[in-house]
VEXRO-235447 format. One record per residue: residue number from 1; residue in one letter; x negated, y, z negated of N, C-alpha, C in turn. Coordinates in steps of 0.1 Angstrom, whole numbers, plus 5000, padded with zeros to 4 digits. Atoms other than C-alpha are relative to their C-alpha. Layout:
REC num residu n_xx n_yy n_zz ca_xx ca_yy ca_zz c_xx c_yy c_zz
REC NUM      A    X    Y    Z     X     Y     Z    X    Y    Z
...
END
This chain:
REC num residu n_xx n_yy n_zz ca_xx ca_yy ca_zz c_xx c_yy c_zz
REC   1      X 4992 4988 5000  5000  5000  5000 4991 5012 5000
REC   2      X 5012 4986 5003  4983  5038  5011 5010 5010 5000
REC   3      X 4987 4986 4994  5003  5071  5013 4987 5011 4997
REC   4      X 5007 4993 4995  4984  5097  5024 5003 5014 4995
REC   5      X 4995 4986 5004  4981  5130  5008 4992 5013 4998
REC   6      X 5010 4989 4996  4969  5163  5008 5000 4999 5015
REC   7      X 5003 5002 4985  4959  5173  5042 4990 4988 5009
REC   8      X 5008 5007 4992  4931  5149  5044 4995 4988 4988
REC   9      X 5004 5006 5013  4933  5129  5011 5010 4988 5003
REC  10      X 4990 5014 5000  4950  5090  5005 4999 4990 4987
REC  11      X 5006 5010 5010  4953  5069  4975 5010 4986 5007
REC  12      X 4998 5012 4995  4958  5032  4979 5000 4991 4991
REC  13      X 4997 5008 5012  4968  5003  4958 4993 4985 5003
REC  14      X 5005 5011 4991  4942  4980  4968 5000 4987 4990
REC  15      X 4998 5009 5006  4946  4949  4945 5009 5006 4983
REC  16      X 4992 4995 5015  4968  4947  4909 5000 4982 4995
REC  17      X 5002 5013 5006  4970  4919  4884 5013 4997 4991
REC  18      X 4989 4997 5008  5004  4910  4868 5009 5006 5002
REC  19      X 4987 4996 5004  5037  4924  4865 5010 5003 4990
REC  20      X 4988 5000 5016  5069  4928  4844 5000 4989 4994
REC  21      X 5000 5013 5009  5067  4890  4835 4985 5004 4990
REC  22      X 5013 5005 5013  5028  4894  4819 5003 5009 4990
REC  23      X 4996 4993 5009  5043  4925  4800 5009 4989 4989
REC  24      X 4991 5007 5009  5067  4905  4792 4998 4987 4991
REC  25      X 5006 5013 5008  5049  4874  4782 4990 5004 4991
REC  26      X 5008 4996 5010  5022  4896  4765 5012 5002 4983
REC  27      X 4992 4994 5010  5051  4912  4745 5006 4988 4987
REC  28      X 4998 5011 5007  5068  4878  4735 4995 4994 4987
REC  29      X 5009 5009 5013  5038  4861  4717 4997 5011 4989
REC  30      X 4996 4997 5014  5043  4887  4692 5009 4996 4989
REC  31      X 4988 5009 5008  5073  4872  4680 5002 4988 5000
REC  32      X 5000 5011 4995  5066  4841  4693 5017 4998 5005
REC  33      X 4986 5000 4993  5101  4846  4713 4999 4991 5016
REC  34      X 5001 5006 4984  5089  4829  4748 5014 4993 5002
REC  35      X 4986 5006 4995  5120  4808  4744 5014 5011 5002
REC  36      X 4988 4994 5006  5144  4836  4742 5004 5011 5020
REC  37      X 4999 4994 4989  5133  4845  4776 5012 5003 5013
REC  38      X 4987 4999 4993  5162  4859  4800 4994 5012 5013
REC  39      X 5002 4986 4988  5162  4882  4836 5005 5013 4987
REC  40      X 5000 4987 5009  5180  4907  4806 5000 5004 4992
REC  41      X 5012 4998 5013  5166  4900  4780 4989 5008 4998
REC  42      X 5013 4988 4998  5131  4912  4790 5000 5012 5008
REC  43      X 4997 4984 4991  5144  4941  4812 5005 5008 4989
REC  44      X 5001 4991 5015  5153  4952  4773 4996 4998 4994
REC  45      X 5017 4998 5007  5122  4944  4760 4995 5011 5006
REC  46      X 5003 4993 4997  5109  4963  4782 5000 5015 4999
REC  47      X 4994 4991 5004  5127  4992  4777 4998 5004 4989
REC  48      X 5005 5001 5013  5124  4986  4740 4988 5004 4997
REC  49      X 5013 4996 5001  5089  4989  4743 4998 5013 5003
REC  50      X 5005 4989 4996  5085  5018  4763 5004 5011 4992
REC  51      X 4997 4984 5012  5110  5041  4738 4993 4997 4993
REC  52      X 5009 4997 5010  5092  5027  4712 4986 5006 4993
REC  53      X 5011 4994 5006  5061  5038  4716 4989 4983 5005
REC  54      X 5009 5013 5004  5045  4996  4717 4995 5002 5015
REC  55      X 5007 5004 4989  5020  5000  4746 4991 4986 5004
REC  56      X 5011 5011 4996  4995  4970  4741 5006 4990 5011
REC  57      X 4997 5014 4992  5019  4945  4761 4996 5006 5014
REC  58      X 5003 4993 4987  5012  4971  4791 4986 5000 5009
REC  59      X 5020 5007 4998  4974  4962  4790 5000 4987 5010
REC  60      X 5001 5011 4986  4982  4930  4813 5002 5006 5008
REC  61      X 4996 4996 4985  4994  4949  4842 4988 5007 5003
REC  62      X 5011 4991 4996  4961  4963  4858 4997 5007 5013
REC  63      X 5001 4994 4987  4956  4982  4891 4988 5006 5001
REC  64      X 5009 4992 4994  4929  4992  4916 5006 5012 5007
REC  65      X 4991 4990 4991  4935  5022  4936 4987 5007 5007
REC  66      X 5016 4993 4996  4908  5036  4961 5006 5013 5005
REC  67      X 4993 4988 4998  4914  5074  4960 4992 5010 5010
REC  68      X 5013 4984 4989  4900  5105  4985 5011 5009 4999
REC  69      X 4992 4989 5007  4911  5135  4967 4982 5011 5002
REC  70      X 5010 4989 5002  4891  5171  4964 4993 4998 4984
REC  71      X 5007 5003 5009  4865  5170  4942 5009 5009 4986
REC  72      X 4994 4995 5008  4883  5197  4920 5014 4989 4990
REC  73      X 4983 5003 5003  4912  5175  4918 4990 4983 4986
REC  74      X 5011 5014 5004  4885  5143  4910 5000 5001 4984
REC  75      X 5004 4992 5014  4873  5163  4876 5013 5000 4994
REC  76      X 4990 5000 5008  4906  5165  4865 5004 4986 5000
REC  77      X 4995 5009 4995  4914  5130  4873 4987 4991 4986
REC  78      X 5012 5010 5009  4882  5117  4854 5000 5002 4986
REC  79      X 4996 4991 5015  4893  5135  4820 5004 4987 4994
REC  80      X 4994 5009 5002  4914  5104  4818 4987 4989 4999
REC  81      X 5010 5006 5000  4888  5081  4802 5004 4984 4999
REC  82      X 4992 5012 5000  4912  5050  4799 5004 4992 5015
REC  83      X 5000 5001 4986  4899  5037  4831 4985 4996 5005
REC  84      X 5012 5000 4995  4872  5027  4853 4995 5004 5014
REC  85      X 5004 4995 4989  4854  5045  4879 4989 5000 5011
REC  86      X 5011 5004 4992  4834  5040  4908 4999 5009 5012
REC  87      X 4997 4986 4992  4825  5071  4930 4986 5002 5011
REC  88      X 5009 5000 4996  4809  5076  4960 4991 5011 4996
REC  89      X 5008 4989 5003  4778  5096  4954 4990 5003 5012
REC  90      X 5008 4989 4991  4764  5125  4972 4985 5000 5000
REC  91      X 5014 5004 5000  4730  5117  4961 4994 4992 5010
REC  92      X 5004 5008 4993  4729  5088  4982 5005 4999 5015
REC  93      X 4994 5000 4982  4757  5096  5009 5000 5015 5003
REC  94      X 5000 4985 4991  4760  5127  5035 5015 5004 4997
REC  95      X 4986 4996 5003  4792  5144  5026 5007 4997 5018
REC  96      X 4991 5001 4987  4817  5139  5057 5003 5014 5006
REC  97      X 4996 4978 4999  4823  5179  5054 5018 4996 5003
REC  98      X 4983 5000 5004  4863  5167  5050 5001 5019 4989
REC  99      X 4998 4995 5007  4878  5197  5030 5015 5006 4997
REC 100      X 4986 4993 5000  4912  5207  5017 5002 5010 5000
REC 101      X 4993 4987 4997  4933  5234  5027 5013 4997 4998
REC 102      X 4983 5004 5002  4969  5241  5013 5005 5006 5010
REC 103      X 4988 4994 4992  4998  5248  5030 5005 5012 5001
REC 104      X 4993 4985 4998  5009  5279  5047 4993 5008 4992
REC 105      X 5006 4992 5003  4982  5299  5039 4997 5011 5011
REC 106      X 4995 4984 4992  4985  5337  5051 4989 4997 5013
REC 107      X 5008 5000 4991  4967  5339  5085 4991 5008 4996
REC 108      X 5012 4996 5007  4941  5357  5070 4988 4994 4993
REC 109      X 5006 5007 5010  4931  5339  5043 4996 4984 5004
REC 110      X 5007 5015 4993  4930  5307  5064 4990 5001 5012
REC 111      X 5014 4997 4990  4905  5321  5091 4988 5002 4989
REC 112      X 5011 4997 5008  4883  5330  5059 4998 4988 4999
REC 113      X 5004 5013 5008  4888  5296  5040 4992 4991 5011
REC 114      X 5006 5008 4989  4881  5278  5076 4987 5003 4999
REC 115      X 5013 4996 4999  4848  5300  5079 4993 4994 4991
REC 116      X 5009 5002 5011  4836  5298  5044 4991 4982 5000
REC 117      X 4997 5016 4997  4841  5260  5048 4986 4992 5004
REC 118      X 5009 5004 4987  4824  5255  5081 4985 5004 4998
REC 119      X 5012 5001 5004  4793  5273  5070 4996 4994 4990
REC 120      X 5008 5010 5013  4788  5258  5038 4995 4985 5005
REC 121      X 5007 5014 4999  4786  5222  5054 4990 5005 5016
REC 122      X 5013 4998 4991  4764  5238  5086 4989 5000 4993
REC 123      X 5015 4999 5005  4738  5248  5061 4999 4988 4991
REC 124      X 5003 5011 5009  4744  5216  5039 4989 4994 5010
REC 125      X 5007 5007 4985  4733  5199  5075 4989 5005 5001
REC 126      X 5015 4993 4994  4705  5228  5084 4994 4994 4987
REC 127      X 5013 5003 5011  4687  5216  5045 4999 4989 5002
REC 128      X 5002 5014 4999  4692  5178  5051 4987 4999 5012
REC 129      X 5008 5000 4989  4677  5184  5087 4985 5007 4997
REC 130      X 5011 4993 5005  4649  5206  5069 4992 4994 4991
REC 131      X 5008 5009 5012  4638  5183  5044 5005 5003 4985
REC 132      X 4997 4998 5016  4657  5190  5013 5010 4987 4997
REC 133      X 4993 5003 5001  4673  5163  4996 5016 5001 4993
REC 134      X 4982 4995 4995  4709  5151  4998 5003 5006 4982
REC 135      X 4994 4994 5017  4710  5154  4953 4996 5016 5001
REC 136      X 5003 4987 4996  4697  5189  4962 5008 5006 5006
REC 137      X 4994 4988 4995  4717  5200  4988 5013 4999 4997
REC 138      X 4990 4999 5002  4745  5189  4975 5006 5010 4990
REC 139      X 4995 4994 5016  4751  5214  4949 5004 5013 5009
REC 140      X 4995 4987 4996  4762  5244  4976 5014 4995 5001
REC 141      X 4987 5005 5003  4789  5221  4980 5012 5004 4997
REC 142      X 4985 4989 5007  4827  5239  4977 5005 4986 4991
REC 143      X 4994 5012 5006  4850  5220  4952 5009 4998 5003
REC 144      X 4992 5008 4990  4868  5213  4980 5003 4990 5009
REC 145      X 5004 5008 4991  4852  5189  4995 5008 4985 4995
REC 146      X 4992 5014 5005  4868  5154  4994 4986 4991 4997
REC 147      X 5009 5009 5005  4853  5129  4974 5007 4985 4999
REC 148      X 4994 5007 5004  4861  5093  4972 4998 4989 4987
REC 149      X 5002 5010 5013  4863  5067  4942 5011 4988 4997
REC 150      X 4989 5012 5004  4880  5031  4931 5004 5008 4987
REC 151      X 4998 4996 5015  4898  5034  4898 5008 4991 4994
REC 152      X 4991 5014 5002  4909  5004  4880 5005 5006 4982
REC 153      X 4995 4994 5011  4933  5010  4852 5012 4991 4994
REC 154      X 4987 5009 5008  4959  4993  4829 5012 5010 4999
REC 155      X 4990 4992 5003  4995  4999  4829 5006 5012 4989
REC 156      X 5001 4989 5016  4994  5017  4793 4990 5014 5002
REC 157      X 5005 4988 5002  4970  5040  4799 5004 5008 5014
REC 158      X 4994 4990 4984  4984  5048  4840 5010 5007 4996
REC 159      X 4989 4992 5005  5014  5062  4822 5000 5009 4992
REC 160      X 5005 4988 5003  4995  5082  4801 4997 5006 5010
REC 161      X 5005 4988 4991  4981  5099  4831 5013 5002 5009
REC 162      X 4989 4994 4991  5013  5100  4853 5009 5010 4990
REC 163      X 4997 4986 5007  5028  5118  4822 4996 5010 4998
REC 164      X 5004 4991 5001  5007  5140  4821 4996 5014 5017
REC 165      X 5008 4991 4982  4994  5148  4859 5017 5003 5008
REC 166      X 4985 4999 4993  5037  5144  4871 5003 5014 4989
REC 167      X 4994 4990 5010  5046  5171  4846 4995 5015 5005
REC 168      X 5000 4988 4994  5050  5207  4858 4991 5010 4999
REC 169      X 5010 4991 5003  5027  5221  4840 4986 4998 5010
REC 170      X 5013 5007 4994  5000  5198  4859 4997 5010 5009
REC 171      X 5003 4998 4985  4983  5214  4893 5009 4995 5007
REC 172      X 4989 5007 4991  5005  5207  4924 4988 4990 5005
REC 173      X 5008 5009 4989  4973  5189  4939 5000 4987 4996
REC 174      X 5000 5014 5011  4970  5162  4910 5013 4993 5002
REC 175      X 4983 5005 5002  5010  5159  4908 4999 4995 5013
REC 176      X 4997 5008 4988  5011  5148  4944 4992 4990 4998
REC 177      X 5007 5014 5001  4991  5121  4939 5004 4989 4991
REC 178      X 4994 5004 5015  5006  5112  4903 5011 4995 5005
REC 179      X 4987 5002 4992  5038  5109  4923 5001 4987 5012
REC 180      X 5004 5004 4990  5023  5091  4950 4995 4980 4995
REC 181      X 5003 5013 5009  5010  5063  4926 5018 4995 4996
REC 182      X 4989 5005 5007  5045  5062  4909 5005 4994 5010
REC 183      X 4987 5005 4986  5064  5051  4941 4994 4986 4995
REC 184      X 5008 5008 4997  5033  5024  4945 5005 4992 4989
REC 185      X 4993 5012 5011  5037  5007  4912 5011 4995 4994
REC 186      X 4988 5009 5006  5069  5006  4905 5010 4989 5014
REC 187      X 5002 5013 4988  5069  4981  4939 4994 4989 4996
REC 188      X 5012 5017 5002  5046  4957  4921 5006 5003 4984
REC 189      X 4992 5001 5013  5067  4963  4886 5009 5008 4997
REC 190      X 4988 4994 5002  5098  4979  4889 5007 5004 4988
REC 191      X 4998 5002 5015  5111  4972  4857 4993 5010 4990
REC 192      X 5011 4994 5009  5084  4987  4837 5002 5012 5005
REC 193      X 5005 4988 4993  5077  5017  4860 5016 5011 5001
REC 194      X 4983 4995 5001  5121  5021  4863 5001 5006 4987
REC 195      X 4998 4997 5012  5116  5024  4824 4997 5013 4999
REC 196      X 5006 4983 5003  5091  5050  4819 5002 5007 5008
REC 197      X 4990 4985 4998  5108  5071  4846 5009 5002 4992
REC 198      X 4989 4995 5007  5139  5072  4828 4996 5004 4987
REC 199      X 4999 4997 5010  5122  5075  4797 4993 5017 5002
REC 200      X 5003 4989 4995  5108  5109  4814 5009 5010 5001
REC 201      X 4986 4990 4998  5143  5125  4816 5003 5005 4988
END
């Protein structure tokens, strides 16, 4: 599953582990309930859990996701330490010179941003071509530039970050993505993902 966002950004749900059953089977062997199991029964465990606050059963559901977001957006993304990350580095690779640009920006202001842009990665290129290296030249770098990274993460702590990066207060650039993920997993655990929307209302 990819959905494509930003102008030149995409996250992707490239492998996951589990579902609403391992929630559900995690949750069980607290009570040792496994026999009690029902289609709605555990669709109100589930539930149960999510008002209550009990995240540990949400630790079985785990997700990769390979993201290409602006580096600005990245930094905010990495805050979230309940997670593992794996990022290409500029040290070792040539930036692609990708860079975002929002929507419907004044005709003005988008012949500048274009400019600014386009020089910054010419002269990235003129130092590379010059002999400076890439951990070097990468520091003129806008924090616009797209960067990519895996991000492997458990159900309990993805919900901390979609509550936080979906919520209004968040950046619009983060939230589209936060949004972007939500569609994605609640396709590979409905149940769960159905909950904590609604418990967002």
């Amino acid at each position: 599953m990819r959905k494509n966002v930003l102008n030149a950004g995409h996250v992707e749900l490239v492998e996951y582990l589990g579902g609403d059953k391992a929630v559900v089977r995690n949750a069980r062997r607290c009570w040792r309930s496994e026999d009690r199991s029902s289609e709605e029964s555990d669709k109100n465990l589930i539930h149960h859990l999510i008002n209550k606050g009990h995240k540990t059963p949400f630790e079985a559901l785990v997700f990769t996701f390979d993201v290409k977001c602006p580096i600005f957006v990245a930094r905010q993304w990495m805050r979230h330490r309940i997670g593992s990350y794996s990022e290409e580095s500029l040290r070792y690779c040539v930036t692609e010179g990708e860079y975002y640009k929002p929507d419907d920006l004044p005709e003005e202001i988008n012949r500048h941003w274009d400019r600014v842009h386009l020089y910054t990665f010419d002269m990235y290129d003129y130092f590379l071509e010059n002999g400076l290296s890439k951990e070097q030249a990468r520091s003129i770098l806008p924090l616009g530039t797209y960067t990519k990274f895996y991000w492997t993460v458990n159900a309990s702590s993805l919900m901390n970050f979609l509550k936080l990066r979906m919520d209004k207060a968040a950046q619009k650039e983060i939230r589209a993505y936060a949004f972007a993920i939500l569609d994605m997993v609640k396709e590979v655990a409905p149940i769960t993902f159905g909950a904590f929307e609604e418990s967002l209302e």
